[in-house]
C-alpha positions as MATLAB code, in Angstrom:
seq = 'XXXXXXXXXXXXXXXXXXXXXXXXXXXXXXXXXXXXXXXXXXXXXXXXXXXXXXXXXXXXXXXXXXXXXXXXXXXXXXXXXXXXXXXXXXXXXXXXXXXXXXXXXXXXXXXXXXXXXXXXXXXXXXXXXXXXXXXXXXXXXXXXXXXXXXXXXXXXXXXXXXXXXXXXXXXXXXXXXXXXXXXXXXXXXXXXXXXXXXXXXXXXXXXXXXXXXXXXXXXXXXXXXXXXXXXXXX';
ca = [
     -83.941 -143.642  -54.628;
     -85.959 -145.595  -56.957;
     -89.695 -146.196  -56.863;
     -89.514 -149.499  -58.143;
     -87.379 -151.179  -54.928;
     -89.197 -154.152  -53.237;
     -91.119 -153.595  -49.645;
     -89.605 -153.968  -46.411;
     -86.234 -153.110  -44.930;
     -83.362 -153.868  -46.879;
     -81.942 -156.980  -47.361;
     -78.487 -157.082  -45.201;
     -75.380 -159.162  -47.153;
     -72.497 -159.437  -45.095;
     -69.055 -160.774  -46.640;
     -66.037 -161.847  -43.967;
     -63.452 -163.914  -43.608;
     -60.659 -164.511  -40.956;
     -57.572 -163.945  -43.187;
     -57.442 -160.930  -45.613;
     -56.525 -161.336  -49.150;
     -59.196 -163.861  -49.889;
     -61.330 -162.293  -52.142;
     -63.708 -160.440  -49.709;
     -63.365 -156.538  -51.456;
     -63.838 -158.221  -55.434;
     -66.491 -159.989  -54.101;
     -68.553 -157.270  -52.510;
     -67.708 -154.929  -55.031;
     -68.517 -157.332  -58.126;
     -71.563 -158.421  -56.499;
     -72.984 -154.651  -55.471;
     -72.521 -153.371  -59.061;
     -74.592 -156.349  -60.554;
     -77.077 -156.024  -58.344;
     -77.163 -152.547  -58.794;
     -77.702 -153.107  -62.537;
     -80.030 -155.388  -61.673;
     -82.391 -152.328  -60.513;
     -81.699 -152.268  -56.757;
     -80.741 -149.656  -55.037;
     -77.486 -150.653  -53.347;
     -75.404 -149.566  -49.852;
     -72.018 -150.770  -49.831;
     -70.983 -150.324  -46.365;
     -67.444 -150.670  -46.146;
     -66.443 -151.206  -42.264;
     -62.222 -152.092  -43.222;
     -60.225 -149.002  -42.066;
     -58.216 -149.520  -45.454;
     -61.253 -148.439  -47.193;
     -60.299 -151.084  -50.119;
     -64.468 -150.698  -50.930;
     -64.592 -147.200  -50.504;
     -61.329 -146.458  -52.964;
     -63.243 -148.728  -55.654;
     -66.220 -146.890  -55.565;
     -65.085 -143.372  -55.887;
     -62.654 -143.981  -58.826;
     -63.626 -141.133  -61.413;
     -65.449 -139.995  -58.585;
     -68.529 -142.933  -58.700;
     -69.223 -142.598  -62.642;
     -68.751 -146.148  -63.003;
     -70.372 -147.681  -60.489;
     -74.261 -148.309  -59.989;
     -74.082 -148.708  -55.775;
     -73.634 -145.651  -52.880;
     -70.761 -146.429  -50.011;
     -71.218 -145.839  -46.887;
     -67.608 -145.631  -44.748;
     -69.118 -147.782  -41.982;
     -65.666 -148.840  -40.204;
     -65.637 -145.204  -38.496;
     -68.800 -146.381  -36.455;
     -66.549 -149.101  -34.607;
     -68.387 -151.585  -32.425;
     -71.705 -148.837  -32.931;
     -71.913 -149.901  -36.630;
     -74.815 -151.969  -36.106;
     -77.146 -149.084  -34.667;
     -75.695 -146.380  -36.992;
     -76.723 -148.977  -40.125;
     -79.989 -149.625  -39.039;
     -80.679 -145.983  -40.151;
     -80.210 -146.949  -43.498;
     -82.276 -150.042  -44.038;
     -85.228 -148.290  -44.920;
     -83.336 -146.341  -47.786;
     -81.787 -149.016  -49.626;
     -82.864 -152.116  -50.917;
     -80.166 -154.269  -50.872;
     -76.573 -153.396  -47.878;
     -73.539 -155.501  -48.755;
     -71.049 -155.600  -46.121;
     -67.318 -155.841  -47.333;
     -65.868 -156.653  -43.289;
     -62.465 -155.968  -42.414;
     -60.561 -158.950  -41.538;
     -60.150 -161.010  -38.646;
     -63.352 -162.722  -36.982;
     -62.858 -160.894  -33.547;
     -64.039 -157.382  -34.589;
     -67.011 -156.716  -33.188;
     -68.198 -154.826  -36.077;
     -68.243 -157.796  -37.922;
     -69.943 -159.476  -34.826;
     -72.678 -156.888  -34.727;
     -73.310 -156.578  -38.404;
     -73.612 -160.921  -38.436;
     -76.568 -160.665  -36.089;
     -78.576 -158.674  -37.856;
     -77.330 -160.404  -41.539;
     -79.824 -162.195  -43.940;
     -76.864 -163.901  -45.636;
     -73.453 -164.298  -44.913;
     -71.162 -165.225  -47.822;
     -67.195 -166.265  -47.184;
     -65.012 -165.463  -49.970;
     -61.949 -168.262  -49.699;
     -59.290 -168.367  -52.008;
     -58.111 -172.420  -52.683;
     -54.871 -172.715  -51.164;
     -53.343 -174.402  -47.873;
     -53.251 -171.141  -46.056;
     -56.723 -169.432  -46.748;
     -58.619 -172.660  -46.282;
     -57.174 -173.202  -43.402;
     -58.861 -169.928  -42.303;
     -61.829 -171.440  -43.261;
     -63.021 -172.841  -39.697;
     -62.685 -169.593  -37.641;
     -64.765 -168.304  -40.268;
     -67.431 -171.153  -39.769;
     -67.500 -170.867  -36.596;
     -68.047 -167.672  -35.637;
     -71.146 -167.557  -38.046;
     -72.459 -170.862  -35.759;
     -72.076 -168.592  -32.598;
     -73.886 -165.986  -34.356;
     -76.655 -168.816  -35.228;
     -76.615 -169.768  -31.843;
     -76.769 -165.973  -29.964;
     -79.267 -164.592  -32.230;
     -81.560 -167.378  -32.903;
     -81.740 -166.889  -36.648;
     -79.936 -169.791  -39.111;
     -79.545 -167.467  -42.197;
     -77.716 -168.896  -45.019;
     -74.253 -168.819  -44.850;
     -72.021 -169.664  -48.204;
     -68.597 -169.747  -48.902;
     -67.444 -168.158  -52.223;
     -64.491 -169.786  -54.068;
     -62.064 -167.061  -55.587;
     -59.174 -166.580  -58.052;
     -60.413 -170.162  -59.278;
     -58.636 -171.718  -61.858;
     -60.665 -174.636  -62.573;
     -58.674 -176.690  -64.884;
     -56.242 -176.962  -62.326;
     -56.856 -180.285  -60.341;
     -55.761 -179.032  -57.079;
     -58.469 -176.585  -57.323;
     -61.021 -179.350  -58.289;
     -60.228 -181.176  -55.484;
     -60.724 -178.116  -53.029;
     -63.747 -177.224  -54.551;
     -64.997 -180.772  -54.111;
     -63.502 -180.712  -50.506;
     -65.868 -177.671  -49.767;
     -68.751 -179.125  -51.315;
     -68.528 -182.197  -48.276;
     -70.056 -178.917  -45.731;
     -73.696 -179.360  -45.895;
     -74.172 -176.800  -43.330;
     -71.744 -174.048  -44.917;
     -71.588 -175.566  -48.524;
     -69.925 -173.204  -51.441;
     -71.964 -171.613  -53.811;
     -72.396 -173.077  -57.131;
     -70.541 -170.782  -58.503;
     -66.797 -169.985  -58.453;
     -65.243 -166.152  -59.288;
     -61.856 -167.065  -61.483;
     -58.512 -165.798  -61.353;
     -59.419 -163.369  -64.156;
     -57.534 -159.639  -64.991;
     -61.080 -157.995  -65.729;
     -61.967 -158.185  -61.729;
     -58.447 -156.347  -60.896;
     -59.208 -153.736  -64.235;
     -62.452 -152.835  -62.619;
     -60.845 -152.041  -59.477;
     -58.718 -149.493  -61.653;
     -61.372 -147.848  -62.892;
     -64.413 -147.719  -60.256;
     -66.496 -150.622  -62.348;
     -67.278 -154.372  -62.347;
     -66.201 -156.257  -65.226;
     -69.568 -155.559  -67.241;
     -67.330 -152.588  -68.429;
     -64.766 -154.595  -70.358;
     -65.142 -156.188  -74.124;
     -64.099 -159.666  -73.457;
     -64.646 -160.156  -70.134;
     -67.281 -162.558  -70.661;
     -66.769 -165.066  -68.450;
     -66.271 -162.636  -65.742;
     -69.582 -161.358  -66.245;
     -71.252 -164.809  -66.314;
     -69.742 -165.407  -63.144;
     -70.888 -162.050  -61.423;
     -74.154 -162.524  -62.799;
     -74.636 -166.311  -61.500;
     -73.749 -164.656  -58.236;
     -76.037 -162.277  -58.310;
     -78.325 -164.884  -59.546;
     -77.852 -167.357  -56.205;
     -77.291 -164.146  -53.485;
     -81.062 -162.607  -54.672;
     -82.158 -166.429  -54.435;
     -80.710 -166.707  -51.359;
     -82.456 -163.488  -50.130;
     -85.873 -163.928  -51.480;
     -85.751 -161.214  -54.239;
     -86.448 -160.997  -57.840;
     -83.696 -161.814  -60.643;
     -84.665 -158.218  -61.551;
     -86.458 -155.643  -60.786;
     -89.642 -154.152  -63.271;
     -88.725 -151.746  -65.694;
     -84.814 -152.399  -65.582;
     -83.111 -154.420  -68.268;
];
């Protein structure tokens, strides 16, 4: 553990969506990393009995990778109790859910959540998953009490299409779950890092990817009252 992390418990980030295949694994996974770079000491609890999360992480057995995973989908509808154990050793727990709004992991891990974020890809099928999605997170709001953010995530954007202008903009009509300002592309160095146990600050070229894993970073630690970085990290 490291002796610069902030005060407090750690800050809980849970990503789900109804329909897998939206982005939910490359979206934990490139957001842990960066954050881990960032100085924070990171969980990744994976709680999807594929173990997508848990594969990435242990590629040349964790080398690459700047977070700890924790295989959080054995713990069933307990997951909740069995993770607050952990919040006072981490800094930051991202969530990658398994899919489907009706597990009660997910449930359980929502209510205790400081942000939610909903990784949607653009087409007819995935945002038409998009309400189940929204509304479980308003009977979460609504049982616990608490109205912490919740953002959708755009993924395996291609922005110079207009189709996928016009779904953006369609997402951006939400007020109460509006999309980040920030969109994760359709881009080969998020599937490379996947090969390899990384995020896409390992590849030459993969600029843009990193600009967009970094402006996430940038808007989930804003969104979760931390510093852009911690002290003595670069």
């Amino acid at each position: 553990m490291s002796n610069k992390s902030p005060a407090g418990p750690a800050k809980i980030v849970t990503i789900y969506n109804e329909k897998g295949g939206s982005g939910k694994t490359t979206t934990t996974c490139q957001l842990a990393g960066t954050l881990g770079y960032r100085g924070y000491d990171v969980l990744v609890a994976d709680l999807d009995p594929q173990q997508t999360s848990a594969k990435w992480l242990a590629k040349n057995e964790g080398a690459n990778f700047p977070a700890t995973i924790w295989p959080g989908y054995r713990y069933g509808s307990k997951v909740t109790a069995e993770l607050e154990k952990l919040i006072s050793k981490y800094d930051i727990i991202v969530v990658d859910c398994a899919p489907s709004v009706e597990q009660p992991a997910t449930w359980g891990v929502l209510l205790v959540s400081d942000l939610a974020l909903i990784p949607t890809k653009l087409n007819a099928q995935d945002m038409d998953a998009l309400p189940a999605a929204k509304n479980l997170a308003k009977h979460v709001w609504d049982t616990s009490g608490r109205r912490f953010p919740v953002r959708v995530v755009p993924c395996a954007t291609r922005m110079h299409m207009v189709d996928d202008k016009a779904a953006v903009e369609s997402l951006q009509q939400d007020t109460v779950f509006p999309p980040l300002p920030v969109t994760l592309g359709d881009r080969k160095a998020y599937t490379r890092a996947m090969m390899i146990g990384a995020t896409a600050h390992a590849f030459k070229g993969s600029e843009d990817s990193v600009r967009e894993i970094e402006a996430l970073a940038d808007q989930t630690l804003k969104l979760i009252n931390l510093p852009r970085q911690l002290k003595g990290t670069k």
